[in-house]
C-alpha positions as CSV (number, residue, x, y, z in Angstrom):
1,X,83.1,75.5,102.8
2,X,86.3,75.1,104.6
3,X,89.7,75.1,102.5
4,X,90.2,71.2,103.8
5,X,86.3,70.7,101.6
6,X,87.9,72.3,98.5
7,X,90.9,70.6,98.5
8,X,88.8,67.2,98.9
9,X,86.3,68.5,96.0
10,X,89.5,69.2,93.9
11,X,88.2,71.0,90.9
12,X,90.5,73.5,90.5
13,X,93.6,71.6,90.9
14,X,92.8,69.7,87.3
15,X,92.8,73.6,86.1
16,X,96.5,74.1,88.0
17,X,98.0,70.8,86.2
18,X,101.1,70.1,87.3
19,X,102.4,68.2,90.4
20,X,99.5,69.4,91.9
21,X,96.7,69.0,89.7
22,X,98.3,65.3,89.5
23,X,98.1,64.9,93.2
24,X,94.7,65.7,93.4
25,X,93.5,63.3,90.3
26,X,95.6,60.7,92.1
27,X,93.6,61.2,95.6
28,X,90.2,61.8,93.5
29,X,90.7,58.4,91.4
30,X,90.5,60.1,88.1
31,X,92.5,58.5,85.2
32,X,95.4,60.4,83.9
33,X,95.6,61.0,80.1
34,X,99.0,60.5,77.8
35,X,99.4,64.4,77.4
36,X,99.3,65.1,81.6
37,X,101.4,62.0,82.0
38,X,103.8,63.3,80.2
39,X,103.4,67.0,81.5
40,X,103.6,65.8,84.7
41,X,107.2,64.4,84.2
42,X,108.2,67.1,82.2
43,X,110.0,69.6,83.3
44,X,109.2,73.0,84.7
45,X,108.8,75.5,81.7
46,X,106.0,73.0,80.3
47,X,103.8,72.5,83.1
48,X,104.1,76.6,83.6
49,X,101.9,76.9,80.6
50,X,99.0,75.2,82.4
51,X,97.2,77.4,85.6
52,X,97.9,81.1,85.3
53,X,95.0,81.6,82.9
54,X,92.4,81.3,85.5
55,X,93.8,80.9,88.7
56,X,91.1,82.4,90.4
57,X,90.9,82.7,94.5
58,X,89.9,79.3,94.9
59,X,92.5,77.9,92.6
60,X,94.9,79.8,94.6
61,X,94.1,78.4,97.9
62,X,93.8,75.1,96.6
63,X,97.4,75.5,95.5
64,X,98.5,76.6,98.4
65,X,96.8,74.0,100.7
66,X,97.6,70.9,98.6
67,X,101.2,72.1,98.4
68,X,101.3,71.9,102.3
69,X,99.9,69.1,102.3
70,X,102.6,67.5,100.0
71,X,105.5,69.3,101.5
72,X,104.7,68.3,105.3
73,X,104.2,65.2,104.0
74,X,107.8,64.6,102.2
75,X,109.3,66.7,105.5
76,X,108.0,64.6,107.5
77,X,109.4,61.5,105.6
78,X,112.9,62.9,104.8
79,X,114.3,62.0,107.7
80,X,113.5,58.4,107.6
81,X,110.7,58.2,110.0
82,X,107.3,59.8,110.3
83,X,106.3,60.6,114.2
84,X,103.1,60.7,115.8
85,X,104.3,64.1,116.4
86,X,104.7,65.4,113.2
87,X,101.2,64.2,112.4
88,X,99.5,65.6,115.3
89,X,101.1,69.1,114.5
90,X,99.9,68.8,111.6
91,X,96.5,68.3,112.4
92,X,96.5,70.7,115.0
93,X,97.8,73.4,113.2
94,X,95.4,73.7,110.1
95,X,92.6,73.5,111.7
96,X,91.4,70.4,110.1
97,X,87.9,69.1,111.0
98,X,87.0,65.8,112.1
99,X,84.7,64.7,109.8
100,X,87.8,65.6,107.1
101,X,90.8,64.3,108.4
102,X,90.4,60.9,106.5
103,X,90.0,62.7,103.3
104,X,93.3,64.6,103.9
105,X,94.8,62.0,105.7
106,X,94.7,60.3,102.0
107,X,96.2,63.5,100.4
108,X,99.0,63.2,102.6
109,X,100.0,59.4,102.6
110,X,99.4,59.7,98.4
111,X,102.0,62.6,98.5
112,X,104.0,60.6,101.1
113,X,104.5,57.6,99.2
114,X,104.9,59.0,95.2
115,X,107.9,58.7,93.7
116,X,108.1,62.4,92.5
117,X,110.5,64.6,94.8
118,X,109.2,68.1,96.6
119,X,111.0,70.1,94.5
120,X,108.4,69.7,91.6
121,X,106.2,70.8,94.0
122,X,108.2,74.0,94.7
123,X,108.7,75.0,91.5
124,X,104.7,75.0,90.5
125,X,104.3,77.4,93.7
126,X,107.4,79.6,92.8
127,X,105.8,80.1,89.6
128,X,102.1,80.4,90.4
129,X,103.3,83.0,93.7
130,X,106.2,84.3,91.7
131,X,105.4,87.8,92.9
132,X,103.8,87.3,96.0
133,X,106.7,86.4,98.6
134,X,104.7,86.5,101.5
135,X,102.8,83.6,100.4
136,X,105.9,81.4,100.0
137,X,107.1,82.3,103.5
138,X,104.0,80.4,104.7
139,X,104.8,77.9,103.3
140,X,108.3,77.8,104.8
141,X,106.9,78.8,107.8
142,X,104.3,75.7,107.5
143,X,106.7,73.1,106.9
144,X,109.0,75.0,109.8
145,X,106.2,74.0,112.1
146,X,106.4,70.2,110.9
147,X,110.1,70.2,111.4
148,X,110.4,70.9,114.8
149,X,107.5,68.8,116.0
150,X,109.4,66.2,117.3
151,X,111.7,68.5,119.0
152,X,114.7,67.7,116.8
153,X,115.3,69.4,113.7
154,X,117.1,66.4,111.2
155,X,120.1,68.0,108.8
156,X,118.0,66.1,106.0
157,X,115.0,68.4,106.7
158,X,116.9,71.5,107.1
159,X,118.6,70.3,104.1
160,X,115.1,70.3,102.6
161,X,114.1,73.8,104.0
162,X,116.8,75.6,102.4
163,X,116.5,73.8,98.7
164,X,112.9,74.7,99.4
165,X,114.0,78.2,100.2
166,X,116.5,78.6,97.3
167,X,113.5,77.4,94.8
168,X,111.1,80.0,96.1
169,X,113.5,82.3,94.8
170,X,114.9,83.2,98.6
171,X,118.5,84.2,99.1
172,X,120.5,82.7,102.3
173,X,120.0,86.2,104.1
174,X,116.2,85.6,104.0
175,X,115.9,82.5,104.4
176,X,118.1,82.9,107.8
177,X,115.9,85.3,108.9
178,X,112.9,82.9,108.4
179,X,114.7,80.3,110.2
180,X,115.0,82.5,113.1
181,X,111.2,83.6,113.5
182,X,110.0,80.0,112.9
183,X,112.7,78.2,114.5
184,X,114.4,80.6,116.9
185,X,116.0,78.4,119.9
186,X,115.8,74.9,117.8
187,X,118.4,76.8,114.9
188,X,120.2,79.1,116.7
189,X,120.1,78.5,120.4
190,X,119.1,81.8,120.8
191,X,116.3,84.3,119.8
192,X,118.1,87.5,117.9
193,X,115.5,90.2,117.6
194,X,117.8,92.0,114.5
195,X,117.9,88.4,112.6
196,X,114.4,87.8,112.8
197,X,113.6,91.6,111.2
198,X,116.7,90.6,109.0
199,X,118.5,93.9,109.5
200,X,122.2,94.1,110.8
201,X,123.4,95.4,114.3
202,X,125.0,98.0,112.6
203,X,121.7,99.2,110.9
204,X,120.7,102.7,111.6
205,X,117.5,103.4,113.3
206,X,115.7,104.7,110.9
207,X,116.8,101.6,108.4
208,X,115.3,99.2,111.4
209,X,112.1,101.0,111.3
210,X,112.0,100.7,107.5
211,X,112.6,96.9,107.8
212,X,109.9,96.4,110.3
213,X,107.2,98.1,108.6
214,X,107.6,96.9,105.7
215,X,107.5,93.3,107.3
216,X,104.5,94.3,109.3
217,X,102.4,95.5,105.7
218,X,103.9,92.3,103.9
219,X,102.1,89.5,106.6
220,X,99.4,91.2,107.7
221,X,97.0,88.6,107.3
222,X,94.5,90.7,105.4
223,X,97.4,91.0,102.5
224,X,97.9,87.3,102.8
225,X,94.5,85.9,102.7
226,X,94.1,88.9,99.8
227,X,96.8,86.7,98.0
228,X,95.7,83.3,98.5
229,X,96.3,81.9,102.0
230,X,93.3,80.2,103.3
231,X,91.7,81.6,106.9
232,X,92.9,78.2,108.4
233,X,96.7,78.6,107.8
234,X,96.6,82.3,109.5
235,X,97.6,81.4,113.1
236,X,100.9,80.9,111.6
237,X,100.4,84.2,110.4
238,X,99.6,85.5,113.7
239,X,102.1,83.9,115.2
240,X,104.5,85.6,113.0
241,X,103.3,88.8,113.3
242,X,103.4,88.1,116.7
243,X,107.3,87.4,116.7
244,X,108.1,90.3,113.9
245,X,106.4,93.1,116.5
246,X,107.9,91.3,120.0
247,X,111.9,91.5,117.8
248,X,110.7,95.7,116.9
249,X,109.7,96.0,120.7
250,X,112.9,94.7,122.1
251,X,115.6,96.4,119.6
252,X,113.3,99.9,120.6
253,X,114.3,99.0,124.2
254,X,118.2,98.1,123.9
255,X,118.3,101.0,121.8
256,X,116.3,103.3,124.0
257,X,113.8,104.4,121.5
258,X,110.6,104.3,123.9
């Protein structure tokens, strides 16, 4: 069963609780009792005590994926319009079947039009991925993607990206480097190879090298899908890899290391 089928099926996010166990009742028409209405407005520490018991491999991608879903969703509302564009990317990206996309497409208007603000959803994912980075940065890089779709990049959605960011636990050195693998032209105008390794100019060769390969063992898409990103969200993974290795290649050259 594809990740999109699971999501749909929704089980596991009742487990999670939260913002996104709440999302997926929502979608599925179950009713909500008193104690998660109130957990679901509660803040953060409460609604940690729910989903780290068993959060399993499919719980894990089901958190992943719905919180996508609900984050491309608000990103693609913050700036006061939602494009064709945005959607489309969307679509396109993740790989979701035909015979799906209404299902999702329900998931994504529901998150879309609630009251509740993306930061709750943050917050469950900075605690359920607390010690796994890597998956967090796919989601950055995700909702990246949905930014630039249109070919302008709003302040309110960079805005968003970097309170995103700063939830995930990120600091501004990292989350500039993301910008720059994801973003590259759209944030900066330019690509710079030693911003998207996040390493400084300055850095020696040998602290380069450390940076890359540690990069390179962090997104491998084996340690990500290990950790709970789905096989349909790994092109972006790729794709990263892609840019991380390309950055390496040139700095080697400039600096006349091959």
């Amino acid at each position: 069963m594809s990740i999109w089928g699971k999501v749909i099926g929704g089980v596991a996010g009742f487990a999670l609780g939260g913002p996104i166990g709440g999302l997926l009742g929502a979608f599925a028409g179950h009713s909500v009792d008193k104690m998660k209405a109130r957990e679901l407005h509660a803040g953060i520490a409460d609604r940690r005590h729910r989903g780290r018991e068993d959060f399993n491999q499919d719980a894990r991608q089901i958190a992943f994926t719905t919180t996508v879903i609900a984050l491309s969703a608000k990103m693609a509302k913050i700036d006061g319009h939602v494009s064709a564009d945005e959607i489309t990317v969307f679509k396109n990206i993740f790989h979701i079947p035909a015979e799906e996309t209404v299902q999702v497409g329900k998931i994504w208007a529901q998150a879309k039009n609630e009251a509740m603000g993306y930061e709750t959803y943050a917050e469950q994912i900075a605690y359920l991925f607390g010690d796994e980075p890597a998956v967090m940065e796919e989601i950055l890089g995700a909702l990246m993607h949905i930014a630039k779709a249109d070919g302008v990049i709003h302040p309110a959605e960079l805005q968003m990206l970097s309170r995103t960011a700063m939830i995930f636990g990120f600091n501004p050195n990292q989350f500039e480097r993301l910008k720059q693998i994801h973003l590259g032209g759209e944030a900066f105008g330019e690509d710079d190879p030693y911003r998207i390794l996040g390493v400084k100019h300055e850095d020696s060769d040998d602290e380069i090298k450390i940076a890359y390969r540690k990069l390179i063992r962090a997104n491998h898409p084996d340690t990500l899908m290990a950790q709970g990103v789905p096989q349909e969200f790994i092109d972006i993974a790729n794709e990263k890899m892609a840019t991380i290795n390309a950055a390496y290649d040139q700095i080697e050259k400039k600096r006349g290391l091959r």
